[in-house]
C-alpha positions in Angstrom: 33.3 75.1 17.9 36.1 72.3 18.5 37.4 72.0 15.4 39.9 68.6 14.8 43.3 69.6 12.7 46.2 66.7 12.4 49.3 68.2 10.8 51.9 65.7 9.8 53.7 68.3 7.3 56.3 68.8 10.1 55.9 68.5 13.7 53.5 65.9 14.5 50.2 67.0 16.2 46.7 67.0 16.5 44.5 69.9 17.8 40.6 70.2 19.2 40.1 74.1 19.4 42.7 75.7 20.8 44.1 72.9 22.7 46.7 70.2 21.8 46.2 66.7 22.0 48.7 64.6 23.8 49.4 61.4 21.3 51.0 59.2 24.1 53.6 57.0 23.7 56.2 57.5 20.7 55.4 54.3 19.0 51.4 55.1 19.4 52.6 59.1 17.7 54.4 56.5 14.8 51.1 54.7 14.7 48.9 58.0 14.6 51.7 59.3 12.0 51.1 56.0 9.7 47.2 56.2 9.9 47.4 60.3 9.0 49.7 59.4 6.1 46.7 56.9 4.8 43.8 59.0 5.6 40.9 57.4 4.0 42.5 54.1 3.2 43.2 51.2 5.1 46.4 50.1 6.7 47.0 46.5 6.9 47.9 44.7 10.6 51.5 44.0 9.3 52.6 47.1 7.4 51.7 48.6 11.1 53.6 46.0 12.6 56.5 46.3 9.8 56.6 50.5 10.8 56.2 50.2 14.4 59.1 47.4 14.8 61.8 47.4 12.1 63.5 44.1 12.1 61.8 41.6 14.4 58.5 42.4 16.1 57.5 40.6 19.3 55.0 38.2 19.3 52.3 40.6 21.2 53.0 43.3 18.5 49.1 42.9 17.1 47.8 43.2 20.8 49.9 46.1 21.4 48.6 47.9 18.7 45.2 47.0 19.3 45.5 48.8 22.8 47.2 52.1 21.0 44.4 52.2 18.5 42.3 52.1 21.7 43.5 54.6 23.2 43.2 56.8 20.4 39.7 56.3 19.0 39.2 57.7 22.8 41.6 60.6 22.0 39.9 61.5 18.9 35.9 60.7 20.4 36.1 62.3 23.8 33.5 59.8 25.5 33.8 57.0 23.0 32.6 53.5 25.7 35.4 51.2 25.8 35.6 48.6 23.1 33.7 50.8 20.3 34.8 51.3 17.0 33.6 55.0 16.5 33.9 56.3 13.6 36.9 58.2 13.1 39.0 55.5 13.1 37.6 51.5 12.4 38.7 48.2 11.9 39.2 47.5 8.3 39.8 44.1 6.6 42.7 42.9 8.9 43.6 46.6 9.4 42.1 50.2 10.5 41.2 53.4 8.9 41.2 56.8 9.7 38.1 58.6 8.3 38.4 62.7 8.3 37.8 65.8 5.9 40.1 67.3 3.8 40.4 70.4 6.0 40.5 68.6 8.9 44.5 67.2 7.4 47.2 69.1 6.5 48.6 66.4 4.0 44.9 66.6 2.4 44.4 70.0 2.4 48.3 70.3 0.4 47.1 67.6 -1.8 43.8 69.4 -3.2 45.4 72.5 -3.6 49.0 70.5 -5.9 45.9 69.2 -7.8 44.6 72.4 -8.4 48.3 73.9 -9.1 48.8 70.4 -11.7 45.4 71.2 -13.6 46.1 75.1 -13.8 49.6 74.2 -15.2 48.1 71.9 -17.5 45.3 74.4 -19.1 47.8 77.0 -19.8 47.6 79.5 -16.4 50.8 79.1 -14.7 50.1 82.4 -12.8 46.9 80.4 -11.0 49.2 77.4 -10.8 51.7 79.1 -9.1 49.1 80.7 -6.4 47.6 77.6 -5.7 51.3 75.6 -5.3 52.5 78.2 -2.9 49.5 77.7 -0.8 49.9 73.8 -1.1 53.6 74.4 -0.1 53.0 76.7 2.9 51.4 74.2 4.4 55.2 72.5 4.9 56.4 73.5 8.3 59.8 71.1 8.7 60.6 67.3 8.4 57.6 64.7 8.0 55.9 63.6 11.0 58.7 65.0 13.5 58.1 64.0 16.9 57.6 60.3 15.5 60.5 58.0 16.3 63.3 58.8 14.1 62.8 54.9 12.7 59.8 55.3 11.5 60.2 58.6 9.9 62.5 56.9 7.7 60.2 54.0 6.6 58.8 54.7 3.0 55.5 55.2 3.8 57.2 59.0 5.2 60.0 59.3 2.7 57.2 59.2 -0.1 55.4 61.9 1.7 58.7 64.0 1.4 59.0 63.0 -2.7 55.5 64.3 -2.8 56.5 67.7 -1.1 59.8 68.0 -3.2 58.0 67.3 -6.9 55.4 69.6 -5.8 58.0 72.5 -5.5 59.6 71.1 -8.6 56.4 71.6 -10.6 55.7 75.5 -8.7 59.1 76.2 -10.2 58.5 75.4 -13.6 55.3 76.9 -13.1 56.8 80.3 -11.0 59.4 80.8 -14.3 57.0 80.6 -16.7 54.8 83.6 -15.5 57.9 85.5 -14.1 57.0 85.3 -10.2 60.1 83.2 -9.1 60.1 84.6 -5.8 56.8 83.3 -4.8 58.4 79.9 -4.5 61.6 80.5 -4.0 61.4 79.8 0.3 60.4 76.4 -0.2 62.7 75.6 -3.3 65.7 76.1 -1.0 64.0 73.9 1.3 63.4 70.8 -1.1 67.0 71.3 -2.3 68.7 71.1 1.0 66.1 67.9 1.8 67.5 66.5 -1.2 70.9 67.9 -2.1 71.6 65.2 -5.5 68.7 65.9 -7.0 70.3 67.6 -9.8 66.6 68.5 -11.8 65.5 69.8 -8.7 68.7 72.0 -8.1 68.7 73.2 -11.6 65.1 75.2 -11.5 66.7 76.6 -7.5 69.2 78.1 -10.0 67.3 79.2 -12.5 64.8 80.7 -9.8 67.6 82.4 -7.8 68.8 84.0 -11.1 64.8 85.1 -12.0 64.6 87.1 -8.6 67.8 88.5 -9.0 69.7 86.4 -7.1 72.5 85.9 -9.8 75.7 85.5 -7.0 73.4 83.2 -4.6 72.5 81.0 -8.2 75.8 80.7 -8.9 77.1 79.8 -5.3 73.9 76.9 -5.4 75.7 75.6 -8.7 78.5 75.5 -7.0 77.5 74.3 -3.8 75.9 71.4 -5.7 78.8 70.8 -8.3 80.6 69.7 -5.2 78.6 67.7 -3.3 78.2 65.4 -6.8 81.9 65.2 -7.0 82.3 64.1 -3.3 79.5 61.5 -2.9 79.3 60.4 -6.5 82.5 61.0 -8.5 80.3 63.0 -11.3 79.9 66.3 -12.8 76.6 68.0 -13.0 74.6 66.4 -15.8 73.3 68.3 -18.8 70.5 70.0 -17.3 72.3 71.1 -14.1 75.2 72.4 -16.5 72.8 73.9 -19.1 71.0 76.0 -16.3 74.7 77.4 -15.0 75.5 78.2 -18.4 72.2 80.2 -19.1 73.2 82.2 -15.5 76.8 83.1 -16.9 75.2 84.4 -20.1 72.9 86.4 -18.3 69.7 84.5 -20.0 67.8 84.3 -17.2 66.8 88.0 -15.6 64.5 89.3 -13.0 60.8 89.5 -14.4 60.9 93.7 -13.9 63.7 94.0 -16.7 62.7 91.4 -19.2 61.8 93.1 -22.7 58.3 92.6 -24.0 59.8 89.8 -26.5 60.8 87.5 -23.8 57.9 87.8 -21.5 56.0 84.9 -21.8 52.4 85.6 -22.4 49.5 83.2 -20.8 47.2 81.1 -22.8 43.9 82.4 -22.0 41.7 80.6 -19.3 39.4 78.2 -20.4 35.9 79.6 -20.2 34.6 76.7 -18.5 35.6 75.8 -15.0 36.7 72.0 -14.2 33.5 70.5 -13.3 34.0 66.8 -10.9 31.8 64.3 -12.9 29.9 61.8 -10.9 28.5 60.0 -13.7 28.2 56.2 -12.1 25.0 54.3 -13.3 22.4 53.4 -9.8 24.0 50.7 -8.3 21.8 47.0 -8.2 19.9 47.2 -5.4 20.0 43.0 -5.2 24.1 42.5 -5.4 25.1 39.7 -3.4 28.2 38.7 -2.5 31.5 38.6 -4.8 33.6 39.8 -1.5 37.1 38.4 -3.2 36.6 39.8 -6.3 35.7 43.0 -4.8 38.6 42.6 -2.3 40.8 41.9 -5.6 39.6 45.1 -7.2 40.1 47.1 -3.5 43.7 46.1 -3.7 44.3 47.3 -7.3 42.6 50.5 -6.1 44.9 51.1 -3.3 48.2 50.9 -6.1 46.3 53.4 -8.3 45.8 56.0 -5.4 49.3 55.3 -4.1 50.7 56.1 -7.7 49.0 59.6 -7.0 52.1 60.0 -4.3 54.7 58.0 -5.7 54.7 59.3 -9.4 53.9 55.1 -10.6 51.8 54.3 -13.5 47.9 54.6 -13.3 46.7 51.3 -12.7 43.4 49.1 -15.3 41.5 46.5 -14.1 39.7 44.2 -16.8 36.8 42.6 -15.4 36.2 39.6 -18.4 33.7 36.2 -18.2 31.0 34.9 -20.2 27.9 36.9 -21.1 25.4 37.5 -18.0 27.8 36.4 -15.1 27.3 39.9 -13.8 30.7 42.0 -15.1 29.0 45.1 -15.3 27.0 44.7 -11.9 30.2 44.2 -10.0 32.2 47.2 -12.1 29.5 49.1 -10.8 28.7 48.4 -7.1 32.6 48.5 -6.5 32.4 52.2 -8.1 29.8 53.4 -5.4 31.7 51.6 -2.7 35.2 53.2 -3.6 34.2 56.5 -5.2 35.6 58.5 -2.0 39.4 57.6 -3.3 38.6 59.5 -6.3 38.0 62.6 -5.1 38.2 64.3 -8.8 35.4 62.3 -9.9 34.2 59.3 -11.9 33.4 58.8 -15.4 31.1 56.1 -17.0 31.4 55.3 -21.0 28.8 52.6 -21.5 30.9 51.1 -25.0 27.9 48.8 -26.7 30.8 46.3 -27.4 27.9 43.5 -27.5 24.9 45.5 -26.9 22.0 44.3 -28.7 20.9 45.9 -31.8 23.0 49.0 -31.2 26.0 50.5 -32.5 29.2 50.0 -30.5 30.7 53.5 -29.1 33.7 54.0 -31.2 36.5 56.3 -29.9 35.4 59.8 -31.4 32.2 59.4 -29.7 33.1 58.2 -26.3 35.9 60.8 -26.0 33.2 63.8 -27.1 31.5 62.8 -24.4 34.2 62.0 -21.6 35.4 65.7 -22.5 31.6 67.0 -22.5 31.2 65.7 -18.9 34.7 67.2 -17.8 32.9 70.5 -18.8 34.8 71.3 -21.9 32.2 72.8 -25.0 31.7 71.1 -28.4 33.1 74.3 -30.2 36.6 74.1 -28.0 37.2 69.9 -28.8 39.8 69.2 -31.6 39.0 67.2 -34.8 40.2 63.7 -34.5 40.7 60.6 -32.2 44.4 61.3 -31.3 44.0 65.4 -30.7 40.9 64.4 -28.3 42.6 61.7 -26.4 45.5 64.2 -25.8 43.1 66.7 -24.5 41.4 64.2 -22.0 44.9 63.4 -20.7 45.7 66.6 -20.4 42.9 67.0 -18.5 42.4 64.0 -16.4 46.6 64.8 -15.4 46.8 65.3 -11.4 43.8 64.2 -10.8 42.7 61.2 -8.8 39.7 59.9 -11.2 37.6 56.9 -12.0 36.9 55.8 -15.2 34.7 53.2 -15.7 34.1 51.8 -19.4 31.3 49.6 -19.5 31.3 46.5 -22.6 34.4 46.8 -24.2 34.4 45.0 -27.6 38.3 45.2 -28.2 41.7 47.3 -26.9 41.5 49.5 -30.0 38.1 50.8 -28.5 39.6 51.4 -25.4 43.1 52.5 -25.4 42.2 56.6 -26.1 40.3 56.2 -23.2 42.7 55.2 -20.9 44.0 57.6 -18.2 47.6 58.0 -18.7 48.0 60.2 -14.9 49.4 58.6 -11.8 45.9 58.2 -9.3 43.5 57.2 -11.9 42.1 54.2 -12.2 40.3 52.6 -15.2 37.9 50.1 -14.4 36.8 48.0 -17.8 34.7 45.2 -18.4 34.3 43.3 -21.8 33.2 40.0 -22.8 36.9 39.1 -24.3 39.5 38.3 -22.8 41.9 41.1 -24.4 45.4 39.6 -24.2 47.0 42.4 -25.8 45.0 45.0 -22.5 46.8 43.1 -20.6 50.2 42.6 -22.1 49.7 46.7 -21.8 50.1 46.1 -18.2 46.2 45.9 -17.1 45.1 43.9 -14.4 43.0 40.9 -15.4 40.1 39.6 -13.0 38.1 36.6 -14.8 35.0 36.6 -13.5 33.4 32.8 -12.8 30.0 31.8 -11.2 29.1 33.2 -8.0 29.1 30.2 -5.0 25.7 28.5 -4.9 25.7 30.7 -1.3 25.6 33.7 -3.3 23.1 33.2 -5.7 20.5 32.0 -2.8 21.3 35.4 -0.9 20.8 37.1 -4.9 17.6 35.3 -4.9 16.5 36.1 -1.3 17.2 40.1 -2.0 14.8 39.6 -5.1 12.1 37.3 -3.7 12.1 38.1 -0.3 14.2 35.7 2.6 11.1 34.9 4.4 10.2 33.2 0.4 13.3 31.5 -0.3 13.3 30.2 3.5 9.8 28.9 3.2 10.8 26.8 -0.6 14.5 25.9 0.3 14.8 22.6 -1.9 12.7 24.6 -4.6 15.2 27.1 -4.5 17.9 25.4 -4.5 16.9 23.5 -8.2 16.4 27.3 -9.6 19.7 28.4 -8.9 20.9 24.5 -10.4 18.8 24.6 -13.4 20.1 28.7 -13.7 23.4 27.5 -13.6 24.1 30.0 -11.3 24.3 32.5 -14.3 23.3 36.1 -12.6 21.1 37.1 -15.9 19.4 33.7 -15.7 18.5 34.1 -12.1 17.5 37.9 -12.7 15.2 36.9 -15.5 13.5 33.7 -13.5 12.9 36.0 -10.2 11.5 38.6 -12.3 8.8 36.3 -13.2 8.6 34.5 -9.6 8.0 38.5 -8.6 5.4 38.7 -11.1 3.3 36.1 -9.1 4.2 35.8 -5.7 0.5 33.3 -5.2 2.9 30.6 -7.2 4.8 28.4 -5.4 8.6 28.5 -6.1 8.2 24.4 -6.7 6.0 25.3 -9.8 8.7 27.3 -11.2 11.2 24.6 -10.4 8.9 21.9 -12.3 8.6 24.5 -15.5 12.4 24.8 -15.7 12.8 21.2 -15.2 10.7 20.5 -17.9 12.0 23.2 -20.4 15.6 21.9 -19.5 17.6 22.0 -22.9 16.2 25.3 -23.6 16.5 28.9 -23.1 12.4 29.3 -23.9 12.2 29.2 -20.1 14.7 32.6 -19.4 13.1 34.7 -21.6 12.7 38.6 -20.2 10.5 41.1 -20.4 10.6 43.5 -23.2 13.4 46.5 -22.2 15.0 44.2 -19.9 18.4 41.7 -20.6 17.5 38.3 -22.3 19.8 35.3 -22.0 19.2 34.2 -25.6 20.2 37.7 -26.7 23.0 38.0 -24.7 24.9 34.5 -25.9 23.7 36.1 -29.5 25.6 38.8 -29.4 28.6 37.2 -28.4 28.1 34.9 -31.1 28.2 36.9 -33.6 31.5 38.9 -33.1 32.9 35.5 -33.3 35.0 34.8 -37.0 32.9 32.6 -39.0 35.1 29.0 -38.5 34.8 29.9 -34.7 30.9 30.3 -34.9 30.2 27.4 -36.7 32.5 25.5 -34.4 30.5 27.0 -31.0 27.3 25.7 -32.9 28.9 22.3 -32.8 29.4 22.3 -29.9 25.7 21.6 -29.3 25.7 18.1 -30.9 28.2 17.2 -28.3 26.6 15.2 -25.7 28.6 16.1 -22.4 30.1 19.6 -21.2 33.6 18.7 -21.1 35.9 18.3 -24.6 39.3 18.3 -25.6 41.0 19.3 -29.0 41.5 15.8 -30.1 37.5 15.9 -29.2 36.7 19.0 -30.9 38.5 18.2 -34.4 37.0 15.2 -34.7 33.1 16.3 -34.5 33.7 19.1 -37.2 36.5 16.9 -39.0 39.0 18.8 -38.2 43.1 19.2 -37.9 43.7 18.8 -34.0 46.4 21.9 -34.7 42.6 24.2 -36.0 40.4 22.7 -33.3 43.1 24.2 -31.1 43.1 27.7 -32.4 39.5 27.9 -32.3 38.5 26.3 -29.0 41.4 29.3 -28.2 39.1 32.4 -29.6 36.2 30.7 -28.3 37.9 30.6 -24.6 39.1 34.1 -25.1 35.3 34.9 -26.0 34.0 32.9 -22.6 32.2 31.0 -24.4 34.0 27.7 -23.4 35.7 28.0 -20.6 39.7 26.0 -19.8 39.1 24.9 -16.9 42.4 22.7 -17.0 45.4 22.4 -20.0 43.8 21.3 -23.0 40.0 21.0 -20.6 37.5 23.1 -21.9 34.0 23.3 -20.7 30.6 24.7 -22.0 28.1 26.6 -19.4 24.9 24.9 -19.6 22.6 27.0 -20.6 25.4 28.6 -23.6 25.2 24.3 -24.2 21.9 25.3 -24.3 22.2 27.9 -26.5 24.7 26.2 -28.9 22.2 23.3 -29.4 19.3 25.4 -30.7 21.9 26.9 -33.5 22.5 23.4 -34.1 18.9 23.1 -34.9 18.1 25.9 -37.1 20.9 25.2 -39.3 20.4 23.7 -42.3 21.2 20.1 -42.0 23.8 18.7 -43.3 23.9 14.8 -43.2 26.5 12.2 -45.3 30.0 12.6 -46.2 29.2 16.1 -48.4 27.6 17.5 -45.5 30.4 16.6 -43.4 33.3 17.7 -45.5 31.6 20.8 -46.6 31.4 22.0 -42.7 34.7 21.5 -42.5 35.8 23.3 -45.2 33.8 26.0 -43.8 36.2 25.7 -40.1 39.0 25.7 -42.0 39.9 21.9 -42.7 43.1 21.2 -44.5 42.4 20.7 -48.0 42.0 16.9 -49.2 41.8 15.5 -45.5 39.3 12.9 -45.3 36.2 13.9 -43.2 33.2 11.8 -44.7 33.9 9.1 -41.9 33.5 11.5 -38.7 29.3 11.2 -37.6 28.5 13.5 -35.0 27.1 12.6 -31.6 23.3 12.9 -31.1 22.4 15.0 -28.2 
């Protein structure tokens, strides 16, 4: 069997069977280098061109790459015709990709196995740690991608690569010393040292590791060798960590494994009984999803930075996905989940919250944790007692590992924040009906979802109704999606019904929603499934009181545009109040600003605003008006028997 192996953990190369590949021309090897580096992710047109030609690229630099990956799609797919994608390696938004296994890579292959190393260290079973780190680490054979211009092997898409490979012998140090088998990684120690000969942490465990093997004259001679190289290139001594590992040579602290008394030895924590299980715990995905391509593009992009972090030791990347209730948050989360699960290899989590779920209970911390840990495989007996000993167990387990988290209907950051990974290569992917400044002043990524295009929603309603339907009843479909404001769960719950009786004509479902227009009587769903009413309800109600009974004035305004000055003066009012609570209400999606000091109300929640209007009790003349806005809040004394609301 011809078996395909790329190795970029040295000399560059790539093998079928027993026979070597010739990669062509050195900037088509630095192409084939950059693409192996990326495996399973795309590579944008101009970081290619930015690798291939420091400085100033010519003018034909896209064409000339288009010609190298040409000529090896044909390298990789013997008998490929000419022009075809193929599909080890295809075009990829602006960019290509190069699909193939992990055994297939050597990069891959050494990145499963660090992971493996990372989670034994982190359970307590340094000895297992240490076995799979060597393995990981004899996959090194020499300097990154050699055989790749010298240019490019210097770019930092290679010099990360070579981080990667020195932290990973860092971390089978730590790991080697602990269990007393120093000499198991002792070959490739030397040879992160002399790639980075400053790196004074580093350099301090090659000490410490020559002085556990028995090396005590060779440790001594690496301080030393070290001592001077700071002194000539930087002017400094060895820091405290470099210095406290010399000093713990001279006093003879640090001894071969074989002569250590039974004291010192330090004993591993026993294994965990249950084996790390890879969760894949993402809810079916909506067979009907239409469009969204820039927010899913947005959300591709922040996925990229999480999975880089993986390599480049940054912080694990959050995504909010926020917007008024039934504009499809959780629909989106989802699809993008099944679409980009493959760059989590470790797995992906789902925590639906019940932030607004109706008639239910929202998840609280405790719970959601219990169960995170449950699906990682850990038993109910071997979970700590209490929010903060939980979350440190799920970090502990989640560190190294390239995960998804998706947490579904967040109500508030206090919900979430346990839940958030805290390793470099996770991603968390939330969704919540509020805006959650304080997630993101935490450093999440915010993505406000609005209306999908009017294109959209007629491709949404052709994947529920059929094409050949909405073809036949274009002008009728186009009033659905209009008197649906384009809200996803109002479409959902209308084509549910035009499903219901496919002998109907679409135009008679136009005509009822034009005549029900003003009300929500005309989206209600069927029992077990979402209901537009309910939805705007349960938003409602987590607002504070003065910001409720300011949305349910909203509904005696007669257009779908207001201001502050607008606002205080139909609930009587201070402009400095009206303010504040058109604020929550925004950060609820309730109203949205569409321009400083603009805010706008959604139809159908105009809709939905009105009928509160109605059911509450009235309240007509100057006590009726003052006593509403005592209830928002008014300022004391200020005269509000003069303000008459708008009729509808």
């Amino acid at each position: 069997m011809n078996v395909l192996r790329c190795d970029v953990l040295g000399p560059l190369r790539v093998t079928r069977g027993e026979t070597e590949l010739d990669l062509g021309f050195p900037q088509q090897r630095a192409l084939f280098a950059l693409l192996l580096v990326h495996t399973g992710r795309p590579v944008r047109m101009a970081e290619i061109v930015d690798v291939l030609w420091p400085g100033q690229p010519p003018a034909s630099a896209p064409n000339v790459v288009r010609r190298y990956v040409g000529a090896l799609r044909r390298l990789l797919e013997p008998g490929l015709p000419p022009r075809a994608p193929g599909r080890r390696l295809p075009g990829r938004t602006g960019g290509y990709l190069l699909h193939a296994d992990t055994d297939e890579v050597d990069l891959l292959r050494f990145r499963d196995l660090a992971q493996r190393g990372m989670r034994a260290a982190a359970t307590g079973r340094p000895e297992t740690a240490v076995r799979h780190f060597a393995a990981a680490l004899g996959l090194w054979r020499g300097p990154v991608a050699a055989g790749a211009p010298a240019a490019t092997r210097e770019h930092p898409h290679f010099t990360a690569v070579e981080r990667e490979l020195v932290r990973t012998a860092q971390m089978a140090a730590d790991a080697a010393l602990l269990c007393g088998r120093p000499e198991a990684v002792l070959p490739t120690l030397r040879r992160a040292a002399a790639l980075e000969p400053l790196d004074e942490p580093l350099h301090a465990r090659l000490v410490l590791s020559l002085a556990a093997a028995g090396l005590q004259a060779e440790a001594l001679a690496a301080y030393d060798g070290v001592r001077r190289d700071l002194a000539a290139q930087l002017g400094v001594p060895p820091g405290p960590e470099l210095a406290a590992a010399h000093a713990r040579v001279l006093r003879q602290e640090v001894r071969p494994a074989a002569h250590r008394s039974a004291p010192e030895s330090v004993p591993e924590r026993p294994r965990p009984p249950h084996p790390f299980v890879r969760p894949a715990q993402l809810p079916p995905d909506l067979a009907v999803f239409a469009g969204r391509a820039a927010e899913l593009e947005t959300i591709d992009a922040l996925a990229g930075t999480a999975v880089d972090a993986a390599t480049t030791g940054g912080a694990p990347a959050a995504v909010l996905i926020s917007g008024m209730p039934g504009i499809g948050k959780s629909a989106l989360a989802v699809h993008w989940a099944h679409r980009a699960a493959y760059r989590f290899p470790d797995g992906q989590l789902h925590v639906a919250l019940r932030g607004f779920a109706p008639g239910r209970t929202a998840q609280g911390p405790a719970g959601a944790l219990h169960q995170v840990l449950a699906a990682l495989g850990v038993p109910e007996q071997r979970m700590p007692e209490g929010v903060d000993a939980l979350a440190g167990l799920y970090r502990s387990l989640l560190a190294g590992r390239r995960m998804l988290v998706l947490l579904d209907d967040a109500s508030g950051a206090a919900q979430l924040r346990p839940l958030l990974p805290a390793s470099p290569g996770c991603l968390a992917v939330v969704t919540s009906r509020n805006a959650l400044p304080s997630l993101i002043a935490s450093g999440a990524r915010p993505l406000r979802l609005g209306l999908p295009s009017a294109a959209d929603a007629r491709a949404a309603l052709a994947l529920r109704l059929g094409a050949g339907r909405v073809a036949a009843e274009p002008e009728a479909a186009g009033e659905i999606i209009a008197r649906c404001g384009r809200l996803p769960l109002a479409l959902a719950a209308v084509a549910a019904r035009a499903a219901g009786r496919r002998d109907f004509p679409l135009a008679a479902l136009a005509a009822e929603l034009a005549d029900a227009q003003g009300s929500l009587d005309a989206f209600i769903a069927a029992p077990g499934t979402p209901d537009v009413r309910t939805a705007f309800a349960a938003s409602h109600r987590s607002l504070t009181p003065p910001a409720a009974r300011l949305f349910q004035l909203l509904g005696r305004h007669p257009g779908p545009a207001l201001t502050p000055a607008a606002a205080a003066a139909l609930a009587g009012l201070p402009a400095r109040t009206a303010r504040i609570l058109l604020g929550e209400l925004s950060e609820s999606h309730l109203v949205t600003e569409a321009a400083p000091g603009r805010y706008v109300l959604h139809e159908l929640l105009h809709a939905f605003a009105a009928e509160l209007a109605d059911e509450a009790e009235p309240l007509a003349g100057p006590a009726g008006d003052a006593g509403l806005a005592a209830g928002l809040g008014a300022v004391p004394g200020r005269a509000s028997d003069s303000r008459m609301w708008p009729s509808r």
